[in-house]
Gaussian input, Z-matrix of N, CA and C with variables (Angstrom, degrees):
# hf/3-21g

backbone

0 1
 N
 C     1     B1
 C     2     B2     1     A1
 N     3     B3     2     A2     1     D1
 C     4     B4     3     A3     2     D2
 C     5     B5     4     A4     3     D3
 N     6     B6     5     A5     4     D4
 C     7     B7     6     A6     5     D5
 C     8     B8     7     A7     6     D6
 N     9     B9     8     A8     7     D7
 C    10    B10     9     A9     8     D8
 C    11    B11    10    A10     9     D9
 N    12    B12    11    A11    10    D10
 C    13    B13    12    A12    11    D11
 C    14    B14    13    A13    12    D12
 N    15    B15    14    A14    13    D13
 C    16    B16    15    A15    14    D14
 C    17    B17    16    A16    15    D15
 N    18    B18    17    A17    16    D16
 C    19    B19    18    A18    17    D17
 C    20    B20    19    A19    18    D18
 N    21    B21    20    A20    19    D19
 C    22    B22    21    A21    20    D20
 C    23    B23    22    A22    21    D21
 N    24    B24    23    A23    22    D22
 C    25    B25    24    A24    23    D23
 C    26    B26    25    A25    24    D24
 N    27    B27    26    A26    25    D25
 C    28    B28    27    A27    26    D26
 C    29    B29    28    A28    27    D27
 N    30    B30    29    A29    28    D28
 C    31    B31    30    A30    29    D29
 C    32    B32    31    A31    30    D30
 N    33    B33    32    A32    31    D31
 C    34    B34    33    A33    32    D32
 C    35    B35    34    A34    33    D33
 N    36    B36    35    A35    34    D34
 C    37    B37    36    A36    35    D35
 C    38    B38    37    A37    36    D36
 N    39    B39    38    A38    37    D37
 C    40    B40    39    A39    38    D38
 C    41    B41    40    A40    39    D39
 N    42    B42    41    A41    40    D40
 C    43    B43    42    A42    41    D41
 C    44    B44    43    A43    42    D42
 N    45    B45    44    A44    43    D43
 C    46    B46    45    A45    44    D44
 C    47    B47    46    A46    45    D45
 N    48    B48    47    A47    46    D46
 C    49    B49    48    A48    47    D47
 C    50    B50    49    A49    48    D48
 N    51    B51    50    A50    49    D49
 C    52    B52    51    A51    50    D50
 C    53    B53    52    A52    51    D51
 N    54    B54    53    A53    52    D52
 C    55    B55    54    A54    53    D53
 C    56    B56    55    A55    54    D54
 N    57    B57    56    A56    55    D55
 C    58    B58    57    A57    56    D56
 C    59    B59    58    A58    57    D57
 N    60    B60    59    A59    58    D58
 C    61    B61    60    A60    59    D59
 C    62    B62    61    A61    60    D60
 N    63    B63    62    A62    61    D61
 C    64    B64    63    A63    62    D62
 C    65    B65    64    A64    63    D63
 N    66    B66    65    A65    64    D64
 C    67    B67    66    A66    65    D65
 C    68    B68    67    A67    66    D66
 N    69    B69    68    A68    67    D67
 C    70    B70    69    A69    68    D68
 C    71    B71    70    A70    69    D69
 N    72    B72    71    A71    70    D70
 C    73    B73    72    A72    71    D71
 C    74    B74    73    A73    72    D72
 N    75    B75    74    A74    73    D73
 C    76    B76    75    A75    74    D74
 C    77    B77    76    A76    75    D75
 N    78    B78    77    A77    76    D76
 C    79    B79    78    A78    77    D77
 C    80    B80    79    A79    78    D78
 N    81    B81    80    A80    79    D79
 C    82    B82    81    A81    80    D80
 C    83    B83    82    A82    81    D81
 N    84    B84    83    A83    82    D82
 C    85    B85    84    A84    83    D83
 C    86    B86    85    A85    84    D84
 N    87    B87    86    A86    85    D85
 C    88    B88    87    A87    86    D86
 C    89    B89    88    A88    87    D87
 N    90    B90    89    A89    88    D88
 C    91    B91    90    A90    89    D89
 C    92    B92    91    A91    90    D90
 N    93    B93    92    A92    91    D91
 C    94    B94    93    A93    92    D92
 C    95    B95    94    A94    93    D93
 N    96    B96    95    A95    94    D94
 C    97    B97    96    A96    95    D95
 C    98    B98    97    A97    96    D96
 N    99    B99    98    A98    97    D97
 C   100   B100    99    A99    98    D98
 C   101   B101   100   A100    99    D99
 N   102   B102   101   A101   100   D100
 C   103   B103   102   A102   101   D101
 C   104   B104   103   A103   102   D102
 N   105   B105   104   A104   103   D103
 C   106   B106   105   A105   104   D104
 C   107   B107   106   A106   105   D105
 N   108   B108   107   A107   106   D106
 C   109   B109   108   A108   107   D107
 C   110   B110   109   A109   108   D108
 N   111   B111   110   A110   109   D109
 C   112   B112   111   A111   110   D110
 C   113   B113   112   A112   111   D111
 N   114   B114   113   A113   112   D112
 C   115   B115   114   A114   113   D113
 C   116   B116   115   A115   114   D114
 N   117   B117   116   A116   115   D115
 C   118   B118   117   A117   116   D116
 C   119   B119   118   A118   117   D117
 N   120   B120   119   A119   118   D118
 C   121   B121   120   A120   119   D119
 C   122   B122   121   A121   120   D120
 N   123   B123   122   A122   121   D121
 C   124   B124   123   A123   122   D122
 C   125   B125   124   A124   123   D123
 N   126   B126   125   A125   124   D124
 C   127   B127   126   A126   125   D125
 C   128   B128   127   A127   126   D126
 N   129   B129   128   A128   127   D127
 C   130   B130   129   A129   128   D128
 C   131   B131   130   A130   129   D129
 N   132   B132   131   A131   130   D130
 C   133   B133   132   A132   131   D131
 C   134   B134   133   A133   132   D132
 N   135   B135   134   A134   133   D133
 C   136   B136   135   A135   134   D134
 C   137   B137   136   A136   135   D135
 N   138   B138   137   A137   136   D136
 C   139   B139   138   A138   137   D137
 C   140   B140   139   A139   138   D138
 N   141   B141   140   A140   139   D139
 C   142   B142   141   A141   140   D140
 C   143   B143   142   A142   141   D141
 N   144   B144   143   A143   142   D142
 C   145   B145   144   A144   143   D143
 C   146   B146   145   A145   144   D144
 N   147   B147   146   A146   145   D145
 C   148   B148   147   A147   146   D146
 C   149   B149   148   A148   147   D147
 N   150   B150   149   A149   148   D148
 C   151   B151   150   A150   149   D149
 C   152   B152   151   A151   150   D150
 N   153   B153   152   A152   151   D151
 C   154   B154   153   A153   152   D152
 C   155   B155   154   A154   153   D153
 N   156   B156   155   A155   154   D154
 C   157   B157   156   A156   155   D155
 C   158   B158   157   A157   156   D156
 N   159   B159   158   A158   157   D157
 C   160   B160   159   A159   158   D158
 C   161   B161   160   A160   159   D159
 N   162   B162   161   A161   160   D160
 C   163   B163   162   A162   161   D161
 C   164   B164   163   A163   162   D162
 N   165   B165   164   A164   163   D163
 C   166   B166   165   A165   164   D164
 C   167   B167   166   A166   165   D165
 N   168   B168   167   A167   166   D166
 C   169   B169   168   A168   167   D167
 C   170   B170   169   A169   168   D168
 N   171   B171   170   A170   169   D169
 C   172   B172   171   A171   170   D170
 C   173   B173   172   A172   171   D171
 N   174   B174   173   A173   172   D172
 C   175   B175   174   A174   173   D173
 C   176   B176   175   A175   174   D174
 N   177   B177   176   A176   175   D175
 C   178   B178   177   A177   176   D176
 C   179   B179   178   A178   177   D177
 N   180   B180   179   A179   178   D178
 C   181   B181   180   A180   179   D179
 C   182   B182   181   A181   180   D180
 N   183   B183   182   A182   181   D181
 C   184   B184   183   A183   182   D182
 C   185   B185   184   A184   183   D183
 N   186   B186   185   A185   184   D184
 C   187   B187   186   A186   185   D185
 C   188   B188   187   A187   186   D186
 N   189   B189   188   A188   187   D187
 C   190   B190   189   A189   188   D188
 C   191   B191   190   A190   189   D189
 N   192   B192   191   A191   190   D190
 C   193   B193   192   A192   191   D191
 C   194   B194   193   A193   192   D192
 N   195   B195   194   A194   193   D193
 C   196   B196   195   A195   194   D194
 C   197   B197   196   A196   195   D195
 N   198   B198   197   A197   196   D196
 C   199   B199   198   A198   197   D197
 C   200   B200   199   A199   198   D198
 N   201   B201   200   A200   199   D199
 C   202   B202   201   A201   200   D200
 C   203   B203   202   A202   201   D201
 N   204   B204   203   A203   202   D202
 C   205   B205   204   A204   203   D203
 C   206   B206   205   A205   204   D204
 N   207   B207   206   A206   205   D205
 C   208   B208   207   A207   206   D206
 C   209   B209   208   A208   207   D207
 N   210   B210   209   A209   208   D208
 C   211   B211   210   A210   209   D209
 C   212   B212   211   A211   210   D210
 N   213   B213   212   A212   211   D211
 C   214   B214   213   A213   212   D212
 C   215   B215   214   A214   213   D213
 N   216   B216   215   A215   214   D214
 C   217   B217   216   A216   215   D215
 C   218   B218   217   A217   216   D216
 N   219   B219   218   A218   217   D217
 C   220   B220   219   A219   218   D218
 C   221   B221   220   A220   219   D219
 N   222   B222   221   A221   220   D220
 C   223   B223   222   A222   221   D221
 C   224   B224   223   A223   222   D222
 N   225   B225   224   A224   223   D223
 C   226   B226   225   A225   224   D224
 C   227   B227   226   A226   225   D225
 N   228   B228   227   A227   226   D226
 C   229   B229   228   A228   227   D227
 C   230   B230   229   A229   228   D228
 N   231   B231   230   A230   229   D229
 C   232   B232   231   A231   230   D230
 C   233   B233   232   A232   231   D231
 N   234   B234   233   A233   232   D232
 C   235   B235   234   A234   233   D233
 C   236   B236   235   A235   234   D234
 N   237   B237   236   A236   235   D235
 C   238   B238   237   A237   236   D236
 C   239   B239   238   A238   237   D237
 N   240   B240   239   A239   238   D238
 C   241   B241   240   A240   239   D239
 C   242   B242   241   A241   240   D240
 N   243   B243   242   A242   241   D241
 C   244   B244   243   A243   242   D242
 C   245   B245   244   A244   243   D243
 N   246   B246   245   A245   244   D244
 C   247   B247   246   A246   245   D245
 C   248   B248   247   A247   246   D246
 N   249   B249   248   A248   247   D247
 C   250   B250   249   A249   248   D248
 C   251   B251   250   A250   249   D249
 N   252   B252   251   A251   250   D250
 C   253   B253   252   A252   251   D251
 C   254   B254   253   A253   252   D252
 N   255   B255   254   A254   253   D253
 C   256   B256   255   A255   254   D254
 C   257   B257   256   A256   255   D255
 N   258   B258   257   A257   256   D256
 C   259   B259   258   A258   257   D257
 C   260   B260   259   A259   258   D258
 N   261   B261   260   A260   259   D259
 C   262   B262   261   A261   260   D260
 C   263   B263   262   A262   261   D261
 N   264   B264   263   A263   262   D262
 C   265   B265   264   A264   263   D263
 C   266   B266   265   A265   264   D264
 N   267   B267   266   A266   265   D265
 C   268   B268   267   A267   266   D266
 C   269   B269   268   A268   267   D267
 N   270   B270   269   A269   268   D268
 C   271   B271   270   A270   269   D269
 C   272   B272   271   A271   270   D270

   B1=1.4516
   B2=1.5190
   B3=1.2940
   B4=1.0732
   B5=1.5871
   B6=1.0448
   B7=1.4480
   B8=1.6812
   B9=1.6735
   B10=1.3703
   B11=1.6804
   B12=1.3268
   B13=1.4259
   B14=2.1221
   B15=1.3321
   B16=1.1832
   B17=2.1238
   B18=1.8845
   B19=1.3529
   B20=1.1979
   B21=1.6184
   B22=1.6271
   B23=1.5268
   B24=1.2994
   B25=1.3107
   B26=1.4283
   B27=1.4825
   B28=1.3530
   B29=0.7513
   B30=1.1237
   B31=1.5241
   B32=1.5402
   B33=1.0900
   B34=1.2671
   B35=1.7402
   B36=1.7283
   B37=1.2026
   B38=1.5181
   B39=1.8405
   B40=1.3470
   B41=1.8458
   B42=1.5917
   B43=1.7545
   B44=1.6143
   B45=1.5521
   B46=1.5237
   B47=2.0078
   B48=1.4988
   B49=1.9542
   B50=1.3494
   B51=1.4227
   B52=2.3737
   B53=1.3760
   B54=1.2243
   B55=1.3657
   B56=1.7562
   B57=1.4190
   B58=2.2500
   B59=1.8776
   B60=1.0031
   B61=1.5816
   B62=1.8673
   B63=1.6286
   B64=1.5844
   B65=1.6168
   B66=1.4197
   B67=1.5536
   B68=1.5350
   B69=1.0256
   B70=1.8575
   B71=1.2148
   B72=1.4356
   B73=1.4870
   B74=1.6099
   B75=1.0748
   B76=1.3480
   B77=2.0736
   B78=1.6432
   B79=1.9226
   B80=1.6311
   B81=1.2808
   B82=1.6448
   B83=1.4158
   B84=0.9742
   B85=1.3560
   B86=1.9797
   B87=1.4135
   B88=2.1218
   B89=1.5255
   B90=1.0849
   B91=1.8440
   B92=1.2081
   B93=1.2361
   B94=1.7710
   B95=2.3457
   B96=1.7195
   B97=1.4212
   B98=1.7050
   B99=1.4811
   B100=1.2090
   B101=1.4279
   B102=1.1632
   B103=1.5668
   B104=1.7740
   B105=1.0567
   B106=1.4315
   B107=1.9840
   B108=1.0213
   B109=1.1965
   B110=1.7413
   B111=1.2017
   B112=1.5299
   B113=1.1496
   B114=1.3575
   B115=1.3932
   B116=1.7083
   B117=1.0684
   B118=1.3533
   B119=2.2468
   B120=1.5872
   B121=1.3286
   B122=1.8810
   B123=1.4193
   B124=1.2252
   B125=1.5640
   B126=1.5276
   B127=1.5080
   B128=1.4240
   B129=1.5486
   B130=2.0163
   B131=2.0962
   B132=1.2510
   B133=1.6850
   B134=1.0587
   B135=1.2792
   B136=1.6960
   B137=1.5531
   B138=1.4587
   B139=1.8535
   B140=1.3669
   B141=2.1189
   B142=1.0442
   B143=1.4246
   B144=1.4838
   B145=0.8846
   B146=1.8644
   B147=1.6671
   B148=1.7520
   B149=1.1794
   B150=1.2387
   B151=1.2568
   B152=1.6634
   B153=1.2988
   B154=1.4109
   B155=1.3696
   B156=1.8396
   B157=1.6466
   B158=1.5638
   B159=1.0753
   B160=1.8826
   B161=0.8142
   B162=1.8806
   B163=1.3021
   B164=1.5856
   B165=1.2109
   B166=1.6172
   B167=1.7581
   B168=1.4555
   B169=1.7024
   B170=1.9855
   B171=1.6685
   B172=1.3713
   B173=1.9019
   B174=1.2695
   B175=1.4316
   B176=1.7432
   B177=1.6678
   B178=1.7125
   B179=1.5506
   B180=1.6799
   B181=1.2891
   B182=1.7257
   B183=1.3533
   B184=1.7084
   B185=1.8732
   B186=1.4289
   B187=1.2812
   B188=1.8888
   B189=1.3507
   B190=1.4858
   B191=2.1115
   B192=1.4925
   B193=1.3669
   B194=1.5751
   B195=1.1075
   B196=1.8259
   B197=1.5041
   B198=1.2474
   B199=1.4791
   B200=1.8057
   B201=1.3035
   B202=2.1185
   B203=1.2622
   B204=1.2287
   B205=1.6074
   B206=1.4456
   B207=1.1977
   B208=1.4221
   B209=1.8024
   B210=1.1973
   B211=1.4725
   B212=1.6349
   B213=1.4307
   B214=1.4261
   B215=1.5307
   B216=1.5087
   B217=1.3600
   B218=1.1876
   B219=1.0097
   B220=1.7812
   B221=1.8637
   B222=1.0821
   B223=1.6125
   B224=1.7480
   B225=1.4044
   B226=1.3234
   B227=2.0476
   B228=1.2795
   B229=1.7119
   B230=1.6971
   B231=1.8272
   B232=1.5153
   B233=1.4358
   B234=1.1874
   B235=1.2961
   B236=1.7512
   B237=1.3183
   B238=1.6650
   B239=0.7799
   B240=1.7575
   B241=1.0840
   B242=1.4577
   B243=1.1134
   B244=1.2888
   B245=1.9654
   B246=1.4534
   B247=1.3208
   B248=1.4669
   B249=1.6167
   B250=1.0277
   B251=1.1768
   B252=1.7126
   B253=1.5872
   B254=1.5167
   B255=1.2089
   B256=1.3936
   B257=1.7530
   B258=0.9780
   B259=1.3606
   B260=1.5285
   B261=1.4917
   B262=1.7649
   B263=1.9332
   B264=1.0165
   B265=1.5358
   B266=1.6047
   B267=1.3514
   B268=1.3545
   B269=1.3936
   B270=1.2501
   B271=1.8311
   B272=1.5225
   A1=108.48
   A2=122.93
   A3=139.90
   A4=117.69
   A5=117.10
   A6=121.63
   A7=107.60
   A8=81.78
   A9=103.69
   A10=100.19
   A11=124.78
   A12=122.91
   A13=78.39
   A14=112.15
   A15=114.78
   A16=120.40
   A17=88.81
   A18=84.92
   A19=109.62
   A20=120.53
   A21=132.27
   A22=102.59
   A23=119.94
   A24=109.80
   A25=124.19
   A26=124.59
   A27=147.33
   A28=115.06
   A29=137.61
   A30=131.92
   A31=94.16
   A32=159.94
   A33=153.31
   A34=115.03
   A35=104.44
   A36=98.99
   A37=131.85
   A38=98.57
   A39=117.16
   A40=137.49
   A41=90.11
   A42=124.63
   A43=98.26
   A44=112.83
   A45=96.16
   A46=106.67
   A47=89.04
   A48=64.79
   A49=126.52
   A50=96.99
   A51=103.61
   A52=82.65
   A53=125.40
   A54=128.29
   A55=115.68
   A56=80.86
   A57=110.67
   A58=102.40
   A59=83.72
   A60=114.03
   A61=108.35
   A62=94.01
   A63=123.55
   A64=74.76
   A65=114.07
   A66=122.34
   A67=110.96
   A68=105.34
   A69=131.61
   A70=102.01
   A71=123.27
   A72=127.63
   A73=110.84
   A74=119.87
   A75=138.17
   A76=99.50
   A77=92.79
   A78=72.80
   A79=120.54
   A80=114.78
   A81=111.98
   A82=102.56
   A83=141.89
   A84=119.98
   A85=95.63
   A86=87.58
   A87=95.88
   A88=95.44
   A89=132.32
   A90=145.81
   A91=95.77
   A92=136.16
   A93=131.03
   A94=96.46
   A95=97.96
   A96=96.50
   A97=99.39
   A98=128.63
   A99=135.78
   A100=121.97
   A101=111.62
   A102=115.18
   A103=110.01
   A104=109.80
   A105=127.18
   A106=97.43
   A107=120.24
   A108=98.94
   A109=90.74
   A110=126.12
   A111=118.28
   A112=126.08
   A113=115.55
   A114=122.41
   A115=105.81
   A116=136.63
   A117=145.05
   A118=96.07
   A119=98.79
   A120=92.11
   A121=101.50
   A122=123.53
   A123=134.39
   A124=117.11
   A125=112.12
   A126=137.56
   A127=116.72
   A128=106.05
   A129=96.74
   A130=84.38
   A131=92.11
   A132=133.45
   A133=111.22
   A134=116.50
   A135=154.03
   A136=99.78
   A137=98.81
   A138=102.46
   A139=93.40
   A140=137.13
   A141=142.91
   A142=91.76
   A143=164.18
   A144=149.06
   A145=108.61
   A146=72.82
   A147=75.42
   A148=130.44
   A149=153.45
   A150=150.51
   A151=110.27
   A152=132.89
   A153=161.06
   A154=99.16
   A155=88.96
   A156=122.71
   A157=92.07
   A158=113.10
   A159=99.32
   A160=126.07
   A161=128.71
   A162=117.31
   A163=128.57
   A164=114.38
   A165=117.72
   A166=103.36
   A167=106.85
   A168=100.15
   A169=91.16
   A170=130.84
   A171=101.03
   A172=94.58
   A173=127.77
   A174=116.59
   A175=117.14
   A176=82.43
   A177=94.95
   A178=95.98
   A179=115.42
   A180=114.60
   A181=94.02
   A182=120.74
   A183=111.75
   A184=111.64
   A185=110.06
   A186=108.79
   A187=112.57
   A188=96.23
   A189=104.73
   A190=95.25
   A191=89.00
   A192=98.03
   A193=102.36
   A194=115.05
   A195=148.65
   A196=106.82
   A197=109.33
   A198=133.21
   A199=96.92
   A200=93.83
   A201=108.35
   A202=94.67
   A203=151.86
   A204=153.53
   A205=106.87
   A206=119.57
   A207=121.15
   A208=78.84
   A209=119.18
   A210=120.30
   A211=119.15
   A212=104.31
   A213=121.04
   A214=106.39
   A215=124.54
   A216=140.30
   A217=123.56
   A218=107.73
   A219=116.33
   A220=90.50
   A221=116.58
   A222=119.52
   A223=91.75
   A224=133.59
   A225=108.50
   A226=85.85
   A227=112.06
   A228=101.30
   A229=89.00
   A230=104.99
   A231=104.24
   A232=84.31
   A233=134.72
   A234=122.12
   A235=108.39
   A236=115.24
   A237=105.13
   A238=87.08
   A239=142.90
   A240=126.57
   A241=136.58
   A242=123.23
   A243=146.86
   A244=86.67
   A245=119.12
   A246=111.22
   A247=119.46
   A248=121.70
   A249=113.37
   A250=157.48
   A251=105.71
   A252=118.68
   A253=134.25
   A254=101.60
   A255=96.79
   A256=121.08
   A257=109.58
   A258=116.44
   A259=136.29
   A260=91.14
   A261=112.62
   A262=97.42
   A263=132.67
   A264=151.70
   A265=82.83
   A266=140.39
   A267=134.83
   A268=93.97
   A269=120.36
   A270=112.91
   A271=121.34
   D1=139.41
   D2=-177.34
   D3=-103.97
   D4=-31.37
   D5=174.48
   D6=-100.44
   D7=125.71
   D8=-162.75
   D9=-67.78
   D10=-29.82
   D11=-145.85
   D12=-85.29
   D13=-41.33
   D14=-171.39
   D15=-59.00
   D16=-22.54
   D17=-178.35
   D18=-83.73
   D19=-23.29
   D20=-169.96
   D21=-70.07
   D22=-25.60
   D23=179.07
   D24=-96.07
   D25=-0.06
   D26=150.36
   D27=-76.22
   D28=-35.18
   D29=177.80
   D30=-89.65
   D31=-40.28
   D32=-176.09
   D33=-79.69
   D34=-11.17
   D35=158.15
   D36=-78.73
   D37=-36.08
   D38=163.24
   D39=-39.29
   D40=-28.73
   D41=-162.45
   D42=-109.39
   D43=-7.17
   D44=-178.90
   D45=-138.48
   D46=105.21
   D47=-170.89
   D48=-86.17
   D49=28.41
   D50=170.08
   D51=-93.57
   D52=-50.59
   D53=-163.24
   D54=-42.15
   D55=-75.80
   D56=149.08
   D57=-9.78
   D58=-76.12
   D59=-167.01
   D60=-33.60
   D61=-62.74
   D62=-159.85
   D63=-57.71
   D64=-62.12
   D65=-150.48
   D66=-46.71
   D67=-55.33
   D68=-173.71
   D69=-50.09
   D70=-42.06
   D71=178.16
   D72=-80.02
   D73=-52.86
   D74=-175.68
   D75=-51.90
   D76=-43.82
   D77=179.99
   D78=-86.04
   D79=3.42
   D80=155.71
   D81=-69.02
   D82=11.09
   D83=-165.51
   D84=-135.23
   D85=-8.05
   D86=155.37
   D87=105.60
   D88=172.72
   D89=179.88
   D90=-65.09
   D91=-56.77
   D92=-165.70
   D93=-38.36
   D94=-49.62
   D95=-155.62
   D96=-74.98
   D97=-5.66
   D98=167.34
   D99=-81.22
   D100=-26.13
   D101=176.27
   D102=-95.66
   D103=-13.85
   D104=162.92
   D105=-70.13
   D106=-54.37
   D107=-151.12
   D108=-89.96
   D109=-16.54
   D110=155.90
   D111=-51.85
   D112=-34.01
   D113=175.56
   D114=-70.04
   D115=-41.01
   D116=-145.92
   D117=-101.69
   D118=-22.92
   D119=177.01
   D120=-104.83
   D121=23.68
   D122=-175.92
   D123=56.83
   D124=45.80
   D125=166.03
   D126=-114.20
   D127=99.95
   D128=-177.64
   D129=-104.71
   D130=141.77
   D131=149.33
   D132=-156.26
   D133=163.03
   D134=177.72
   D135=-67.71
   D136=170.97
   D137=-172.38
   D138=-102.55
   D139=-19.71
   D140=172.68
   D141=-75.27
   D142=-25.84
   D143=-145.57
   D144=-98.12
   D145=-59.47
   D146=157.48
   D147=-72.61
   D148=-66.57
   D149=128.02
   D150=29.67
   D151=-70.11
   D152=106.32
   D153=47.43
   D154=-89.41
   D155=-162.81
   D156=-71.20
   D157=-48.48
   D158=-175.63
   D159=-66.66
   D160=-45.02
   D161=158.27
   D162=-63.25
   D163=6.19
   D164=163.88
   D165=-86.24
   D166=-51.48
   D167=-162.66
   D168=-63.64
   D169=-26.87
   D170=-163.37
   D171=-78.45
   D172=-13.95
   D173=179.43
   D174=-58.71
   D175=-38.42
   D176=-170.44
   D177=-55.75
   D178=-59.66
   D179=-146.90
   D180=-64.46
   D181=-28.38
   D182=-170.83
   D183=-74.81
   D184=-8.19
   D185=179.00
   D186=-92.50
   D187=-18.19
   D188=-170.15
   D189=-48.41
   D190=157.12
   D191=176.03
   D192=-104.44
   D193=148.24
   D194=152.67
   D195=-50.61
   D196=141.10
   D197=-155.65
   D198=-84.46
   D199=-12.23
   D200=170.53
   D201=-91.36
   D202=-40.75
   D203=-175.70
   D204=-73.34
   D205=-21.11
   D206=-140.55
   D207=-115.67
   D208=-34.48
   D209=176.25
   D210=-65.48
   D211=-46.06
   D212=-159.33
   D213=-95.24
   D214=-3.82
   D215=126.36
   D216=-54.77
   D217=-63.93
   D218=-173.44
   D219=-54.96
   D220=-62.01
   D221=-147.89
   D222=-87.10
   D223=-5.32
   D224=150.15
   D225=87.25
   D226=19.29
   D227=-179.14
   D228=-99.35
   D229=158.43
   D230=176.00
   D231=-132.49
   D232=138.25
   D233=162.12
   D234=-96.19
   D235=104.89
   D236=-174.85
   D237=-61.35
   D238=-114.77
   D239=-141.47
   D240=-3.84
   D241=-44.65
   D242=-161.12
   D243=-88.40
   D244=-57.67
   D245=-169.42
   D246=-80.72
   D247=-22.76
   D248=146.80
   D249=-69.46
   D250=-6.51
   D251=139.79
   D252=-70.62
   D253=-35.90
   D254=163.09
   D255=-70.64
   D256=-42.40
   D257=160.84
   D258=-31.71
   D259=-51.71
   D260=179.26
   D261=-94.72
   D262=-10.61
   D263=-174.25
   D264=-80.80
   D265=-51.20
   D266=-143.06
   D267=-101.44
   D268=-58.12
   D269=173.19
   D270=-34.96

């Protein structure tokens, strides 16, 4: 996220759970009813801004690695097998 006013109010949703709460409900009802309630907790962004920032944080969260990835990094294991299918999988 790039807009600062937009990160202060994510993170202050994170830090408040009525806040949490309002939010969770407010995005069934689409970004227009989220930037409304930024406005009303003294947070202005755009509905492209958010929109934006959310479809960036769900990319982030789908790239994150697995606590098995996160091992077999750490510990320096390669399973070829395993990488030369993916490998020949990508050609």
């Amino acid at each position: 996220m790039s807009n600062k006013s937009l990160e202060a109010f994510y993170d202050r949703i994170r830090s408040d759970p009525e806040l949490e709460a309002l939010a969770s409900s407010a995005l069934g009802d689409g970004p227009e009813a989220i930037v409304v309630l930024g406005l009303l907790h003294g947070f202005e962004f755009t509905e492209e801004e958010l929109v934006l920032a959310m479809s960036h944080r769900e990319l982030l969260r789908d790239c994150e690695l697995s606590d098995e990835d996160i091992d077999l990094v750490a510990g320096g294991v390669c399973n070829s097998f395993e990488y030369s299918r993916e490998k020949n999988r990508a050609v």
